[in-house]
C-alpha positions in Angstrom: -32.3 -1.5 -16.9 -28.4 -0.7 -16.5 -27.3 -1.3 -12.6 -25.5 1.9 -11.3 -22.2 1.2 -9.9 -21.5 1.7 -6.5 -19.4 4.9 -5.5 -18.4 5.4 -1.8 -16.2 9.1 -1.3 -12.7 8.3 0.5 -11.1 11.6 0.6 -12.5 15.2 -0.8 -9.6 18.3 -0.3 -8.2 21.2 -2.0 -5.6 18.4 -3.8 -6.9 15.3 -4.8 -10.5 13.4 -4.6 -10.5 9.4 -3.9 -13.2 7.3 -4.3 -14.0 3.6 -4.4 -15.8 2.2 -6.9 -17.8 -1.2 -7.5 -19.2 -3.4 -10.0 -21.9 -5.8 -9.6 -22.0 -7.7 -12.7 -23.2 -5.4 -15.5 -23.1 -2.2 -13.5 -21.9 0.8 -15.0 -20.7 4.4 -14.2 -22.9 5.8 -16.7 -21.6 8.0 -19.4 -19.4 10.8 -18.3 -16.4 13.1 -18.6 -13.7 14.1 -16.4 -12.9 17.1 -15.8 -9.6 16.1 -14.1 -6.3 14.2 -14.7 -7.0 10.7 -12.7 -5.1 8.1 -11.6 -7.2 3.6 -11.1 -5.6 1.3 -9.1 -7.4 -1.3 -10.0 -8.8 -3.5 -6.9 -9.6 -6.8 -8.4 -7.9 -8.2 -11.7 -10.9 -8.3 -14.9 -12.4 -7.1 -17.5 -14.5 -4.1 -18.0 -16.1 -2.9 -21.3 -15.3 0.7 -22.2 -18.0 2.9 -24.3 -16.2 5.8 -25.6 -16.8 8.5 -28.5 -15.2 6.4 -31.3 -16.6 2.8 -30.2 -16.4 -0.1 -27.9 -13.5 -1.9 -26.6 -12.8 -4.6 -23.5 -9.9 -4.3 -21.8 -8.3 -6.2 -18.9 -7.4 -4.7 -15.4 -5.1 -6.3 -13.5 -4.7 -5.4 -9.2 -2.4 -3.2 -8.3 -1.9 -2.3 -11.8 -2.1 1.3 -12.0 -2.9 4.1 -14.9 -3.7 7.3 -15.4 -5.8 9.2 -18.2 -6.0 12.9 -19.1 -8.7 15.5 -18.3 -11.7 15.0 -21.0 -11.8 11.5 -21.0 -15.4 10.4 -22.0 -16.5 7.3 -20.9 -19.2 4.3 -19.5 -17.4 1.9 -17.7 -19.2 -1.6 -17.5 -18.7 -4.5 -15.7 -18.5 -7.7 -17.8 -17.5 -10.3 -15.4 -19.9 -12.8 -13.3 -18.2 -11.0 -9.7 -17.7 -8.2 -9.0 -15.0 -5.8 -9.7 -14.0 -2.9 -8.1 -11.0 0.2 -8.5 -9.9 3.4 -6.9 -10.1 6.4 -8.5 -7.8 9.6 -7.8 -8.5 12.9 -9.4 -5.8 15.4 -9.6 -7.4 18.8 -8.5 -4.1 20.6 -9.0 
């Protein structure tokens, strides 16, 4: 049984949506796809496991570290670490 991550709404308006996101170990977003530019700032520094269309990869996330992806990104984020991890996520509405 996967373990939903945890997703708490910061900030909804016409420019931007934040939200907070965490990991107990193993949790996962679920598959998805963005339909906006975003911007992580990582929270806590580890590794997360990323299932995407052409495979499987780990990378690492250091806090504070910041990056952003294009719209269409297709994704499940998984948390591979024994703690748990956590990020903020910023979509670009405009």
């Amino acid at each position: 049984m996967t373990i939903p991550a945890r997703s708490t709404l910061q900030i909804d308006n016409d420019r931007v949506r934040v939200t907070e996101w965490r990991f107990a170990p193993g949790a996962s977003t679920g598959y998805h796809r963005h339909e906006m530019e975003y911007v992580v700032v990582p929270l806590v520094t580890g590794r997360v496991r990323l299932v995407e269309p052409d495979g499987t990869r780990e990378v690492e996330m250091k806090a504070g570290v910041s990056y952003t992806r294009p719209v269409g990104v297709e994704h499940d984020v998984i948390n591979i670490n024994d703690y748990e991890y956590a990020f903020i996520e910023v979509e670009l509405k405009t």
